[in-house]
C-alpha positions, 0 to 999 in steps of 0.5 A: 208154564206147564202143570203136572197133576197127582196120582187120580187126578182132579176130584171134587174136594171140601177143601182146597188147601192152596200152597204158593211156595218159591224156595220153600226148603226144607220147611216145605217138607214139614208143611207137606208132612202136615198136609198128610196127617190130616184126619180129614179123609184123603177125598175130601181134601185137595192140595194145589201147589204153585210153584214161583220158579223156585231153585231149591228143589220145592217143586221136586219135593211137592211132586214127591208128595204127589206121587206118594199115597194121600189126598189129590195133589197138582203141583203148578210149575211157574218159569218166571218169578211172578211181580208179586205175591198176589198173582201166585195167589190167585193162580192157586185159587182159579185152579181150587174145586173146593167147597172151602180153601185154605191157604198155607204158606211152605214154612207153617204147618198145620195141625193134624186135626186143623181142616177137620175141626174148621170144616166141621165149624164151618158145617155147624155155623154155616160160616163164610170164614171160620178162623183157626187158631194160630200159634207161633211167630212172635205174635203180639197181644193185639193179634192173639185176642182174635183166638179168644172169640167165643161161638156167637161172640158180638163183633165176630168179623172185627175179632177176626181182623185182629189177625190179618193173616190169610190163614183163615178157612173162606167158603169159595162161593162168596169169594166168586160172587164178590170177586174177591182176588188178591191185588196183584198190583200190590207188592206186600199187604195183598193178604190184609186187603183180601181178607178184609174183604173177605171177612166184611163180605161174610154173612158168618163169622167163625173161630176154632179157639180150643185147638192150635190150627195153624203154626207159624213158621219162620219164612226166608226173606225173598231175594233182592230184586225177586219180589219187590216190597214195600218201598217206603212208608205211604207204600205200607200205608196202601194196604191199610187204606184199600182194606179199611175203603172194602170194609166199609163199602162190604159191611152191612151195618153202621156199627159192624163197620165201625168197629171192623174199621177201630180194628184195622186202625189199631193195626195202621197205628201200631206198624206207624210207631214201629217206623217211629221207633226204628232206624228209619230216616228221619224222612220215613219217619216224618212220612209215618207221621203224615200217614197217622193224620191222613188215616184220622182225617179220612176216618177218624170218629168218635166211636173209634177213639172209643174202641182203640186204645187209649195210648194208640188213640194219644199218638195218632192225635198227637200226630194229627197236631202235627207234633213230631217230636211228641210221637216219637217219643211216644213210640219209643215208649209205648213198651212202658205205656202200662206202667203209666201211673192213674190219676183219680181226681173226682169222678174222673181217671186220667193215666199219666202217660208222657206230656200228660199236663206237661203244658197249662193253658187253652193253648194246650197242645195235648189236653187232658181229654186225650189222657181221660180213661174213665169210660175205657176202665173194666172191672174184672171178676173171677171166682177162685173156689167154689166148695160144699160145705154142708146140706144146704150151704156152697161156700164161694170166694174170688175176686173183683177190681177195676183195671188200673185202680189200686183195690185199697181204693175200691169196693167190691159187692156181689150180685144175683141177677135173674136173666131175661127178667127182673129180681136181684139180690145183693149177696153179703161179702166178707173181705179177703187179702189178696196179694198174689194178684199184685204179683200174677197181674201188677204191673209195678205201679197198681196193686191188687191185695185187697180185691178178694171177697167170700161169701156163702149160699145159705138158707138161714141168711137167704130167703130163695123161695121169695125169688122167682125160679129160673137161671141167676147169674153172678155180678160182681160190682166195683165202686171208686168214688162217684164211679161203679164198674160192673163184670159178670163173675168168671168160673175158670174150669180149674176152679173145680170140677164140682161145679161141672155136675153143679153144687146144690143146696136148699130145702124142700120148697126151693132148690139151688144148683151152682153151676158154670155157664158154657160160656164159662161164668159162674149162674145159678138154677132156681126150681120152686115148689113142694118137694122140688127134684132138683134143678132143671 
């Protein structure tokens, strides 16, 4: 191979953004173009391409944007086609001088302030791995949750596993230290292993969730004969195995590798059912089957059938009864499993999935445990409007209800919490039809109209000088026969702008001021005492 350097030369760099490409055109264009309009400065950022013998003109088009004004570029040239992926990875990382790299494929793009946000979230948290944002390429549900995560959010490194992408800002010194490269050995899923390692091997985890960072693209499929794939079902499985085996060793504490572990079986179930509900032969398909008893033979626990879903959880143990013809089924309609009706019997939920007691008796192949989602339930709590109504009255209304149980079978109450200590306070609630939830958030067998509640903040009704100052914050409690769900309150910002600057009400003793908590929920302030100025 020979290398040929930009404009300037090599130069110390905050970034190294790596770019393996092999017949890239003409999306490599537009990644590049991305690269360019960065609002990080030029110098603090490198960009090295390395070039897998493409034919299309990629390595023209990167030695183009070389020459051009801009951040340092080297572009790599290679004459032969690498074995795998892997391999041009890692040639892109040997050649990086960054503080932190970042790798791009050459059919995404960035956004233009993507490098400067990341590195400044980085800086900030003194992260390891700070995931971006990513939009774009049909992600799945399962994948888009990782872009939720809050600063500081409990299980930070297995919200980061939700998605497995490599497109993640990694500090390069941790990766030196811990020889983390990618497996060159394998022909697909090299980016799963690397980044499990990665992230399990982070003393800090951190997420850019307000801005689009990162934009997928759709990628050519390699030539035949290229870059060999995965060839069969255990061969897909492999990635799996090797990230969850890192993940455990890497991880520090019992709990984060379980729960790093839930999310990467989550990923080995759902690429198992897509085998099942495809033209697949029926020998992959059986193989599919095989490698779902493997993983819960080899990993399986309590605590991660409690982190995975309910429907995931009932094909995999329905795979480890050897139940073929079960499984498949199961993956075929796995689109519809929301759909399934709830079963309340007592102080018990059961969700009435396919073969749910479709045998009676101990010899039970599927028995009702496995359908069992009470513990699984959530309540969920929002605040719809919030208003000042008077001096010393806020007006508040939204909505509580357990997920999967009609409303009309539940009640709703709302609580004032001291935080950090105790006191509580039930706040009087008066009903209110809510039959636009069924519609925003039904899924054609649960319904929601009855979830709605208002209630006002007001001196005449509530003695706040008898409780002690400090921060409240808003629960919201479901109850269903024997059973109570319990969510902190949500503020969604287009609730009101008022609560921002904060609502107050009260008198000359006690003030209160409503207000919504950075983290998005809705918390009051006491102050008390003679002549109160206001909140704190």
């Amino acid at each position: 191979m020979r290398t040929e350097t930009g404009p300037g030369g090599p130069r110390p760099a905050d970034v190294s953004v790596l770019l393996p490409v092999r017949d890239g055109m003409p999306e490599l264009g537009r990644c590049l173009k991305s690269l360019g309009r960065q609002t990080l400065p030029p110098e603090r950022m490198e960009v090295i391409v390395v070039d897998d013998a493409s034919t299309d003109g990629s390595a023209e088009e990167a030695d183009s944007f070389a020459a051009g004004a801009g951040p340092a570029v080297s572009v790599v040239r290679r004459e032969a086609p690498a074995a795998a992926p892997g391999v041009v990875r890692n040639q892109a990382l040997a050649r990086a001088t960054g503080r932190y790299v970042l790798f791009v494929d050459p059919a995404d793009h960035l956004g233009d302030e993507a490098l400067e946000r990341m590195l400044a979230t980085a800086e900030r948290d003194g992260a390891d791995v700070v995931v971006g944002k990513v939009a774009g390429g049909g992600l799945r549900g399962f994948e888009k949750q990782a872009f939720k995560a809050k600063p500081g959010e409990e299980g930070a490194r297995a919200q980061a596993l939700r998605h497995l992408g490599v497109m993640k800002l990694f500090r390069r010194e941790p990766l030196s230290r811990h020889r983390i490269r990618f497996d060159a050995a394998l022909h697909s899923g090299e980016d799963v292993v690397f980044v499990a390692e990665a992230v399990a091997a982070a003393a800090r985890v951190s997420f850019v969730s307000d801005y689009v960072c990162y934009r997928l693209g759709q990628a050519h499929a390699p030539e035949d004969g290229v870059v060999p794939r995965a060839r069969d079902c255990a061969e897909r499985s492999l990635p799996f195995f090797r990230a969850a085996a890192e993940a455990t060793r890497r991880s520090r504490a019992t709990v984060e590798a379980e729960r790093m572990l839930s999310v990467l079986i989550g990923h080995h179930i759902d690429e198992m059912l897509s085998i099942l509900d495809s033209d697949a032969s029926y020998c992959e398909r059986q193989c599919a089957v095989l490698e779902l008893q493997r993983m819960r033979q080899t990993y399986w626990s309590n605590g991660i059938g409690r982190r995975v879903g309910l429907y995931p959880a009932l094909c995999s143990f329905a795979a480890d009864r050897g139940l073929f013809d079960e499984v498949s089924y199961l993956a075929v309609n796995r689109r519809f499993s929301h759909r399934a009706r709830t079963v309340v019997e007592g102080n018990r939920v059961y969700r009435a999935f396919p073969f749910f007691r479709a045998h009676r008796g101990p010899g039970n192949p599927l028995p009702d445990h496995v359908f069992d989602a009470t513990d699984r339930l959530r309540a969920r709590a929002e605040l719809l409007q919030a208003d000042q109504s008077g001096p010393g009255r806020v007006e508040l209304a939204g909505f509580g209800y357990v997920g999967s149980l009609d409303s009309s079978k539940c009640t709703v109450t709302l609580h004032l919490r001291r935080r950090g200590g105790e006191g509580s306070l039930v706040l009087p609630v008066d009903a209110w039809p809510t039959p636009f939830l069924t519609r925003e958030r039904g899924d054609g067998v649960h319904d929601y109209d009855e979830a709605g509640w208002r209630t006002a903040l007001d001196f005449e009704r509530v003695d706040w000088s008898r409780k002690r100052p400090g921060p409240w914050d808003f629960w919201v409690i479901v109850a269903s026969g024997g059973m109570a769900k319990e969510a902190r309150l949500k503020a969604p910002a287009r609730v009101g702008k008022a609560l921002d600057e904060g609502l107050f009400t009260g008198n000359d003793a006690t003030r209160v001021r409503v207000y919504r908590t950075p983290g998005g929920y809705l918390a009051c302030e006491l102050t008390a005492g003679p002549g109160a100025g206001g909140a704190r």
